[in-house]
PDB file of N, CA, C, O and CB in Angstrom:
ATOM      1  N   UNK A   1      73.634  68.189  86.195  1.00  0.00           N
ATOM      2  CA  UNK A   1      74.237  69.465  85.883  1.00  0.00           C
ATOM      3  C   UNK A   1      75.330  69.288  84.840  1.00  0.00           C
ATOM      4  O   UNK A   1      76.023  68.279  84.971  1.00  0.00           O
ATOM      5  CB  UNK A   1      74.797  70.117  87.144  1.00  0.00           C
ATOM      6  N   UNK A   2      75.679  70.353  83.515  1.00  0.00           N
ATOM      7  CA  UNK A   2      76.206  69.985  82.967  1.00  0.00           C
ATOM      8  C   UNK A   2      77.556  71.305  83.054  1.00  0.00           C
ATOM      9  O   UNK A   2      77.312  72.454  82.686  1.00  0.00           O
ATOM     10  CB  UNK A   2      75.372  69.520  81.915  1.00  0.00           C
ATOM     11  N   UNK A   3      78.751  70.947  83.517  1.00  0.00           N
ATOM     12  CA  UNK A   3      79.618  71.448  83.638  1.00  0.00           C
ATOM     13  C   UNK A   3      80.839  71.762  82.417  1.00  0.00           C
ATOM     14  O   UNK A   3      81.537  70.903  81.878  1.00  0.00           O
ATOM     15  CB  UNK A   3      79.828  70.860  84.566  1.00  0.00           C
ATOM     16  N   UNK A   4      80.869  73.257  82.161  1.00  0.00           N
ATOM     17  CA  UNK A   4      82.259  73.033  80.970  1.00  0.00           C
ATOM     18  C   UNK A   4      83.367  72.631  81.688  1.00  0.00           C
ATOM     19  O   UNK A   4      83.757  72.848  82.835  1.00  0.00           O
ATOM     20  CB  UNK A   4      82.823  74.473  80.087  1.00  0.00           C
ATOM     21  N   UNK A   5      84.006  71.657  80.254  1.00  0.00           N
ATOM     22  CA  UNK A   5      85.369  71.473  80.922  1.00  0.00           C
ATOM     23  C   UNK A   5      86.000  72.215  80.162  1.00  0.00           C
ATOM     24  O   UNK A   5      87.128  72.234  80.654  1.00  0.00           O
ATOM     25  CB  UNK A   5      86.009  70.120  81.055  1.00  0.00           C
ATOM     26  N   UNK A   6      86.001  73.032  79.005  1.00  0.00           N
ATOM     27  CA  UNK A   6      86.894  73.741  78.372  1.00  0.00           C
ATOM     28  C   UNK A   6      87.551  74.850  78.917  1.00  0.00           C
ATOM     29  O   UNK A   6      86.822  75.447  79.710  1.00  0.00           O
ATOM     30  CB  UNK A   6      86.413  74.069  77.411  1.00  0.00           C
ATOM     31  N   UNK A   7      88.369  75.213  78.818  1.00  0.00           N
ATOM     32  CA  UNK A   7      88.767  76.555  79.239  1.00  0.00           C
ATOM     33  C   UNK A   7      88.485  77.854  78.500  1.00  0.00           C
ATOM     34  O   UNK A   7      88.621  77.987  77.283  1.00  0.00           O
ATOM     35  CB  UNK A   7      90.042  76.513  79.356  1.00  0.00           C
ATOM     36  N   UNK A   8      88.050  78.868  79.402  1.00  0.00           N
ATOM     37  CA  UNK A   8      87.997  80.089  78.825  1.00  0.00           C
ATOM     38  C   UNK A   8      89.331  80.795  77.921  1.00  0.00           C
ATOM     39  O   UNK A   8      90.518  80.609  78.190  1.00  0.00           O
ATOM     40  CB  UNK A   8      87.652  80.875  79.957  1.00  0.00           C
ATOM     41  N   UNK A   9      88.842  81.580  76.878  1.00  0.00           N
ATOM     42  CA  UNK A   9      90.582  82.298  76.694  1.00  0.00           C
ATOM     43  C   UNK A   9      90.824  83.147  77.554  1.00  0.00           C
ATOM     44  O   UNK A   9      91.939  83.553  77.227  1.00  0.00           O
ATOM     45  CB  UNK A   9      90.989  83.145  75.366  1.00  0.00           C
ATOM     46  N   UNK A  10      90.610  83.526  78.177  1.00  0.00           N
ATOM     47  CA  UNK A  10      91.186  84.417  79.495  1.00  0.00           C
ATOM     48  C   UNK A  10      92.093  82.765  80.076  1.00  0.00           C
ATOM     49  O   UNK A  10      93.301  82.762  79.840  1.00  0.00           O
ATOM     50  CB  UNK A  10      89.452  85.315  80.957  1.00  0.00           C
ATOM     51  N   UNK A  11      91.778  82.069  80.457  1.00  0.00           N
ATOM     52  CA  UNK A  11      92.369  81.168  81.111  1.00  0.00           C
ATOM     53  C   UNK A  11      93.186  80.079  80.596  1.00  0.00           C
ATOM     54  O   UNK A  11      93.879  79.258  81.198  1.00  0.00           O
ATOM     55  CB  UNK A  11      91.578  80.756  81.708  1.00  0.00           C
ATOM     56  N   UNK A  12      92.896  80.290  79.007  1.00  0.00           N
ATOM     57  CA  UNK A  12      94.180  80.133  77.858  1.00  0.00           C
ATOM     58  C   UNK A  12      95.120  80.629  78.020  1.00  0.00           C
ATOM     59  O   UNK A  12      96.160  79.972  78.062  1.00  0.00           O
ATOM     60  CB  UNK A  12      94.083  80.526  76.661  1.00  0.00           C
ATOM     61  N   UNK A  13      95.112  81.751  78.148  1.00  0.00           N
ATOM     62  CA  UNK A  13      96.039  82.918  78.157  1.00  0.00           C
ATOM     63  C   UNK A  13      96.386  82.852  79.057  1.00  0.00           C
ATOM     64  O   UNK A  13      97.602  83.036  78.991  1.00  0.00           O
ATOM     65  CB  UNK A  13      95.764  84.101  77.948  1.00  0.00           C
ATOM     66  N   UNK A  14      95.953  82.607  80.459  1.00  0.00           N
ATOM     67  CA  UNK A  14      96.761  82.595  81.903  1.00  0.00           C
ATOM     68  C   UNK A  14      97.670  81.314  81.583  1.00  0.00           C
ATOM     69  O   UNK A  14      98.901  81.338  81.594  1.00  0.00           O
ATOM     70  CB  UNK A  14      95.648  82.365  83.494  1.00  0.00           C
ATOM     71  N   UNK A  15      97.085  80.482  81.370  1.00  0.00           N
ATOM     72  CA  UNK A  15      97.762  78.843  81.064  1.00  0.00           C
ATOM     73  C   UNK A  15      99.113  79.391  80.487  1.00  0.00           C
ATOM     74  O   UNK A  15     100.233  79.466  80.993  1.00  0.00           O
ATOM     75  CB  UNK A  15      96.768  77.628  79.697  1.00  0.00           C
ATOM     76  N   UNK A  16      98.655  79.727  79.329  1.00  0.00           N
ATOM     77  CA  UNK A  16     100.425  80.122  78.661  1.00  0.00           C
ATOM     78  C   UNK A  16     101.167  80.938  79.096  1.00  0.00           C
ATOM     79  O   UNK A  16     102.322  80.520  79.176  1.00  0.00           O
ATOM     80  CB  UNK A  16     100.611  80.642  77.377  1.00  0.00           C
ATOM     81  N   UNK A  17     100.990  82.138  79.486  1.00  0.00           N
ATOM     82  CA  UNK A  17     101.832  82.375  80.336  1.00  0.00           C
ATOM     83  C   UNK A  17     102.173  81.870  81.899  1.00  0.00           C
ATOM     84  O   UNK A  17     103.211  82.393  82.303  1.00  0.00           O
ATOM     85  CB  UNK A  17     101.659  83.381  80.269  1.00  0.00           C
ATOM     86  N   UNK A  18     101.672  81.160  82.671  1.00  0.00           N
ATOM     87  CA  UNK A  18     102.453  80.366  83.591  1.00  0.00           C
ATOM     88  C   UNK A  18     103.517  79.176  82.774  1.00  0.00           C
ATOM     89  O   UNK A  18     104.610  78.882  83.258  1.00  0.00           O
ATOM     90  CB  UNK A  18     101.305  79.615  84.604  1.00  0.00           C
ATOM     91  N   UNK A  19     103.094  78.678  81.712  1.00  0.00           N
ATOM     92  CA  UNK A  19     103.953  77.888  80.918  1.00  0.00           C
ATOM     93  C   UNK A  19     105.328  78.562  80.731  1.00  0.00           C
ATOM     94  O   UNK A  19     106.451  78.184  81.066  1.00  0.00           O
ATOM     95  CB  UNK A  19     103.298  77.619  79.597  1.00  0.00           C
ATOM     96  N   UNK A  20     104.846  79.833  80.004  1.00  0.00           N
ATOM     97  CA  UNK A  20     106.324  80.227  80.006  1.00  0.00           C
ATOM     98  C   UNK A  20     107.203  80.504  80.856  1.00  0.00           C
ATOM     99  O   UNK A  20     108.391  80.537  80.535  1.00  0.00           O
ATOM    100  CB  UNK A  20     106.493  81.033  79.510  1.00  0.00           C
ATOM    101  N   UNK A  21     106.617  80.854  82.596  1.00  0.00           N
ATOM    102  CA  UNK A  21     106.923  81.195  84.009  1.00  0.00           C
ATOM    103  C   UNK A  21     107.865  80.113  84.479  1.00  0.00           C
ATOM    104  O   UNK A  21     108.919  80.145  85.114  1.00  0.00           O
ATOM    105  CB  UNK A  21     105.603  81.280  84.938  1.00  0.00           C
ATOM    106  N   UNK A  22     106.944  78.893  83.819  1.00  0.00           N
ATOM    107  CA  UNK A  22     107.162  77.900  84.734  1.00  0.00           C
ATOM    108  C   UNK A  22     108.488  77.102  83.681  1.00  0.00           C
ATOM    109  O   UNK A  22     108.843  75.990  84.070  1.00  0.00           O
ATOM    110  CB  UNK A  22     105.534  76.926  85.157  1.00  0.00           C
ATOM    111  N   UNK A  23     109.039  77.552  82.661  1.00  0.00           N
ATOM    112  CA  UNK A  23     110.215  76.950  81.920  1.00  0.00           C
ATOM    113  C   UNK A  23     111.662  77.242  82.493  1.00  0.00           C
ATOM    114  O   UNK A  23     112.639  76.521  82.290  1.00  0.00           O
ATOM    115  CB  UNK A  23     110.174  77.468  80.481  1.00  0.00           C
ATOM    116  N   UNK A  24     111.653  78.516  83.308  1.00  0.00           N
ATOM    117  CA  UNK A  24     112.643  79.080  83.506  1.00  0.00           C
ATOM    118  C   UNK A  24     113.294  78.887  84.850  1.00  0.00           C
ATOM    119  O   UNK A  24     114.315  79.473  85.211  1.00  0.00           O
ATOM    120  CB  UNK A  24     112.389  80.205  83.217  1.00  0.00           C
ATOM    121  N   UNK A  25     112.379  77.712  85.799  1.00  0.00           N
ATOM    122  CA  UNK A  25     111.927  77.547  86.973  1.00  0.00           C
ATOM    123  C   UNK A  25     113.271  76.432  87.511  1.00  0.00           C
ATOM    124  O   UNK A  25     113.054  75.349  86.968  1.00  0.00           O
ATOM    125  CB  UNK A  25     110.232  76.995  86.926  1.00  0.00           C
ATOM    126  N   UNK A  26     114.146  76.381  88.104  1.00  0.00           N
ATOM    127  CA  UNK A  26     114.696  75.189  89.242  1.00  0.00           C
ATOM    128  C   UNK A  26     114.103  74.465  89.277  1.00  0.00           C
ATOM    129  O   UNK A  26     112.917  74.740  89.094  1.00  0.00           O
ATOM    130  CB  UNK A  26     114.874  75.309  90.514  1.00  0.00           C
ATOM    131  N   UNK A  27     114.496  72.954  89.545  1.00  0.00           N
ATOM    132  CA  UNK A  27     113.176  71.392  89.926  1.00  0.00           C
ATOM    133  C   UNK A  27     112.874  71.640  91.112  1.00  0.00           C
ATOM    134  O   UNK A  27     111.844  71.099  91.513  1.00  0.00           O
ATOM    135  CB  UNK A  27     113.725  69.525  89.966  1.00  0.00           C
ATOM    136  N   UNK A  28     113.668  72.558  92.117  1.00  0.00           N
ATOM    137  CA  UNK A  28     113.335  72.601  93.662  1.00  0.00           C
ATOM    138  C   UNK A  28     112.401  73.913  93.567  1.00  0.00           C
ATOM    139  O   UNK A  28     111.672  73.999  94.556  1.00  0.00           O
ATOM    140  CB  UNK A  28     114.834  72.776  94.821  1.00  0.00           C
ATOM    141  N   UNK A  29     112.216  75.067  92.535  1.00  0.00           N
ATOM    142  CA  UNK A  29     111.013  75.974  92.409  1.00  0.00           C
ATOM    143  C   UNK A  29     110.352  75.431  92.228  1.00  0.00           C
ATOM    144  O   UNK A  29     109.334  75.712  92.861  1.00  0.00           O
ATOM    145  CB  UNK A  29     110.822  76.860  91.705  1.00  0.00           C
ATOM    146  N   UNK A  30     110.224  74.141  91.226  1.00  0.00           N
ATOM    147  CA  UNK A  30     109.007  73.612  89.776  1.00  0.00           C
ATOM    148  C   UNK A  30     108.464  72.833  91.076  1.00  0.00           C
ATOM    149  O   UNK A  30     107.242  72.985  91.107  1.00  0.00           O
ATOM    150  CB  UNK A  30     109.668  72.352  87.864  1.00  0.00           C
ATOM    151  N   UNK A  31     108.849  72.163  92.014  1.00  0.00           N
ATOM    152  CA  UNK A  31     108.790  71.232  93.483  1.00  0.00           C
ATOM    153  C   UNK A  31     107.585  72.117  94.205  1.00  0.00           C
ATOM    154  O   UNK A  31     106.504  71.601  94.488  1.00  0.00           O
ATOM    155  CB  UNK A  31     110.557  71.233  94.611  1.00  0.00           C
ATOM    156  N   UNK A  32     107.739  72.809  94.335  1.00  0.00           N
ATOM    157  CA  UNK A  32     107.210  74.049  95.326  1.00  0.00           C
ATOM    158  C   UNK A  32     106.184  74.560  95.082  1.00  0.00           C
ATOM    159  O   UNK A  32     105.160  74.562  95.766  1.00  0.00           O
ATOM    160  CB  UNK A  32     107.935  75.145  95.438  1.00  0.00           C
ATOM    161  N   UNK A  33     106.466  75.246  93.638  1.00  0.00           N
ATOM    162  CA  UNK A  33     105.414  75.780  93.180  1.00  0.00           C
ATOM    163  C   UNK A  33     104.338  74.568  93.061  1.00  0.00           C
ATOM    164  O   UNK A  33     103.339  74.711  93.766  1.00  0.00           O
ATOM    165  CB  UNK A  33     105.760  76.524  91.906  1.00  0.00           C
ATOM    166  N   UNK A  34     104.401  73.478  92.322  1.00  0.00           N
ATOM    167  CA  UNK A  34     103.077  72.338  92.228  1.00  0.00           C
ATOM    168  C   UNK A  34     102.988  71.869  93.688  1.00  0.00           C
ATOM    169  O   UNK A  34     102.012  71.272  94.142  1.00  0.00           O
ATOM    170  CB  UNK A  34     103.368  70.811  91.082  1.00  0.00           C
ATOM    171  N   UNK A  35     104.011  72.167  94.332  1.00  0.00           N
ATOM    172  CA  UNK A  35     103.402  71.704  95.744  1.00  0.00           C
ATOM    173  C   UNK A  35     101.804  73.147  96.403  1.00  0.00           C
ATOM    174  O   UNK A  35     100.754  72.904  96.997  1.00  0.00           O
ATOM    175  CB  UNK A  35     105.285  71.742  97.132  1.00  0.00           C
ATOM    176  N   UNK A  36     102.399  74.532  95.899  1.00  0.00           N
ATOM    177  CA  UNK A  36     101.592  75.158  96.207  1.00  0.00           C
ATOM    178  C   UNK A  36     100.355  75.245  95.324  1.00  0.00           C
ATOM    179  O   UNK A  36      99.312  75.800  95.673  1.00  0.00           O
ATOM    180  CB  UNK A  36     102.140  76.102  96.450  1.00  0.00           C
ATOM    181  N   UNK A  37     100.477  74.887  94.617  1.00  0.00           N
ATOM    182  CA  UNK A  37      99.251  74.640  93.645  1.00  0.00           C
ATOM    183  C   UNK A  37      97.701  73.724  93.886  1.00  0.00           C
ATOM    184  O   UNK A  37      96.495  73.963  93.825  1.00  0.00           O
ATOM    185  CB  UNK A  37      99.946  73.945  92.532  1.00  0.00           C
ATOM    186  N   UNK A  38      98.568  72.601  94.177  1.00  0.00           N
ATOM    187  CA  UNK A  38      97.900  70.930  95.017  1.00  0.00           C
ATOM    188  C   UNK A  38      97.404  71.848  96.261  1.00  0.00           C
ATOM    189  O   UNK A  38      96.226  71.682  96.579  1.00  0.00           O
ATOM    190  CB  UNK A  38      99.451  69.243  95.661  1.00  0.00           C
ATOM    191  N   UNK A  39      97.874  72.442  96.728  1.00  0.00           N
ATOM    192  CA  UNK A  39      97.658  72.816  98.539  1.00  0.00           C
ATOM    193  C   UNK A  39      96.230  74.049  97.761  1.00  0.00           C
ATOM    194  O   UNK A  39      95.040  73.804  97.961  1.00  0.00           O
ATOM    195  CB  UNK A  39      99.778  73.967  99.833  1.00  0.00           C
ATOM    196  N   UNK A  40      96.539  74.872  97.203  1.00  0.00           N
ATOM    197  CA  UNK A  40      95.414  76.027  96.953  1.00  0.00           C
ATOM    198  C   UNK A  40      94.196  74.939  96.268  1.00  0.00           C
ATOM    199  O   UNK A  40      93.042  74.961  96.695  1.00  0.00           O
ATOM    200  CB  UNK A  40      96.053  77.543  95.647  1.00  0.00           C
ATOM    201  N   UNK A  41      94.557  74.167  95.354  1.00  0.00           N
ATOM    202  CA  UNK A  41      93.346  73.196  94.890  1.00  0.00           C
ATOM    203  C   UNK A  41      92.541  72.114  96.050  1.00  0.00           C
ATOM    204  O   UNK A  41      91.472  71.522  95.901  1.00  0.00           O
ATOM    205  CB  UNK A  41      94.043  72.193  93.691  1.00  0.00           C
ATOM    206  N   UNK A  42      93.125  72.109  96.788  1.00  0.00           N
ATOM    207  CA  UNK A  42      92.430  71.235  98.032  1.00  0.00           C
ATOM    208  C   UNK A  42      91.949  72.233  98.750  1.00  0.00           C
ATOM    209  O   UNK A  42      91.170  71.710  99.547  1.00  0.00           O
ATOM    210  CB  UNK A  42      93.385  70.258  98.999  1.00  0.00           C
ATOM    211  N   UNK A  43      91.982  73.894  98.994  1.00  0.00           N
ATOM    212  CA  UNK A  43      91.117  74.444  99.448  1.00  0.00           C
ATOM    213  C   UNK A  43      90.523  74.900  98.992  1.00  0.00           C
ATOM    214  O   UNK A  43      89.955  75.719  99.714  1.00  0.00           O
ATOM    215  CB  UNK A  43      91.213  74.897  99.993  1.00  0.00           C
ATOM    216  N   UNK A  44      90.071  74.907  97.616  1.00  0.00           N
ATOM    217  CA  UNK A  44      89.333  75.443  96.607  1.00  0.00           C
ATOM    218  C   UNK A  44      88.190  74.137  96.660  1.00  0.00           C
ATOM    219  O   UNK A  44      87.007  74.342  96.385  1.00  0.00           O
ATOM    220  CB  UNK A  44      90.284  75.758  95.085  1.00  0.00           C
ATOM    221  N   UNK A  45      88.593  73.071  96.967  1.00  0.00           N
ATOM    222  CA  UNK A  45      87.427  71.984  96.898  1.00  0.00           C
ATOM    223  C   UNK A  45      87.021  71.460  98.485  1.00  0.00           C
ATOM    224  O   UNK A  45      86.142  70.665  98.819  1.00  0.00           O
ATOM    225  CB  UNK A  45      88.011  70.555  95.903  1.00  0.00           C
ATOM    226  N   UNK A  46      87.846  72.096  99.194  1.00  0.00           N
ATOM    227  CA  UNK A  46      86.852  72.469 101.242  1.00  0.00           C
ATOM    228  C   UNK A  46      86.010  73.470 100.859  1.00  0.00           C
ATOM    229  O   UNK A  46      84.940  73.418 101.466  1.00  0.00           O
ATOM    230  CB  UNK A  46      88.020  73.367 103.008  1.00  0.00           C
ATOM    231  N   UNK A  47      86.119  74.555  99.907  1.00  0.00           N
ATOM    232  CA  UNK A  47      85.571  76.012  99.623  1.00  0.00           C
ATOM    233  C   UNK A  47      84.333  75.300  99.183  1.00  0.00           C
ATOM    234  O   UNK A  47      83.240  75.444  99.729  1.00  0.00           O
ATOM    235  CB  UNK A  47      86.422  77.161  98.421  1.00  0.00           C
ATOM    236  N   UNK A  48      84.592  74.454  98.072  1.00  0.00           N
ATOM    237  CA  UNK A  48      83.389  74.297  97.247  1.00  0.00           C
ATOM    238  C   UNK A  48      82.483  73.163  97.764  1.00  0.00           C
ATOM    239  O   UNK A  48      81.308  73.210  97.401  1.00  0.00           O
ATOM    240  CB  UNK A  48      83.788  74.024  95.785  1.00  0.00           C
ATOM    241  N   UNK A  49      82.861  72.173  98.544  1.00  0.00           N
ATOM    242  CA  UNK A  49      81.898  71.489  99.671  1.00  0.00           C
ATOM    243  C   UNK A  49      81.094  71.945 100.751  1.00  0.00           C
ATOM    244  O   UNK A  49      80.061  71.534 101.280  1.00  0.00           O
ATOM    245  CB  UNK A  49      82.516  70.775 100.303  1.00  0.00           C
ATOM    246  N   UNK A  50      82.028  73.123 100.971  1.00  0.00           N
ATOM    247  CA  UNK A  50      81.522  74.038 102.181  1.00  0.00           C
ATOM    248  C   UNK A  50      80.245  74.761 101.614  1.00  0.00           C
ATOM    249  O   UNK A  50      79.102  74.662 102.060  1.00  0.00           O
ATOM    250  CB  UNK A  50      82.736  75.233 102.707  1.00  0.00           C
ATOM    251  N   UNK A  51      80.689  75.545 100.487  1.00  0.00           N
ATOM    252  CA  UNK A  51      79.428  76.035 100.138  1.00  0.00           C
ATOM    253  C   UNK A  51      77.945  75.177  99.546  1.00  0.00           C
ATOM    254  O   UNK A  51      76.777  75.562  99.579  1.00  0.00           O
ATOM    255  CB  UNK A  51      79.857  76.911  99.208  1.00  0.00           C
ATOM    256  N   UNK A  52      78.396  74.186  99.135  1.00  0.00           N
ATOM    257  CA  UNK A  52      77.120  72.791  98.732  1.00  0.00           C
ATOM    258  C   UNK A  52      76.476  72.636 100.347  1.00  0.00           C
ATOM    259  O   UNK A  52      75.298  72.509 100.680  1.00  0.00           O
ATOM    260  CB  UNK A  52      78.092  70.729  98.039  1.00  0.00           C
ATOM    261  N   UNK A  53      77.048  72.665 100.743  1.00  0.00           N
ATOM    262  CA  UNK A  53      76.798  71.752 101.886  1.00  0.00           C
ATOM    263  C   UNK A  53      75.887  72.896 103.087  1.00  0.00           C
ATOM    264  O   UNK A  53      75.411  72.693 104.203  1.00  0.00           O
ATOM    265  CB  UNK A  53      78.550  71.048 102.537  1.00  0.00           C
ATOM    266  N   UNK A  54      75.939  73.820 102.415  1.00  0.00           N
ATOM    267  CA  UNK A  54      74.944  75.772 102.612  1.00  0.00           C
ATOM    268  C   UNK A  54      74.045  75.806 102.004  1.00  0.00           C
ATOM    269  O   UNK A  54      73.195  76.638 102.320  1.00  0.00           O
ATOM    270  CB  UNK A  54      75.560  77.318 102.051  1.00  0.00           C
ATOM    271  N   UNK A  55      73.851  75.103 101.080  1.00  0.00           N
ATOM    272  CA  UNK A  55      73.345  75.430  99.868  1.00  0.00           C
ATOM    273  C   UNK A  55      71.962  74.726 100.437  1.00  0.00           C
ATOM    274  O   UNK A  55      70.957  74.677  99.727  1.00  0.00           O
ATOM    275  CB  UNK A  55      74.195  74.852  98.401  1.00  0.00           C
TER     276      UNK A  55
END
């Protein structure tokens, strides 16, 4: 299977603006927030095993 790795511009555009979100941010927000990030990406990949594994 051949998967893009590029990003969409819709998701260009999300990118940069969290960039700019994320400049204005405390190290104990900037902490948090990539902590919540890591945590939503590890259930995004139970999500996506779960569904292979249906499939």
């Amino acid at each position: 299977m051949d998967f893009p790795i590029e990003l969409t511009l819709e998701q260009q555009f999300r990118l940069q603006n969290l960039k700019d979100q994320v400049k204005s941010l405390s190290q104990e927000e900037a902490q948090e927030f990539l902590l919540e990030v890591l945590r939503q990406m590890m259930v995004k990949d139970n999500l996506v095993k779960h569904l292979l594994k249906q499939a």
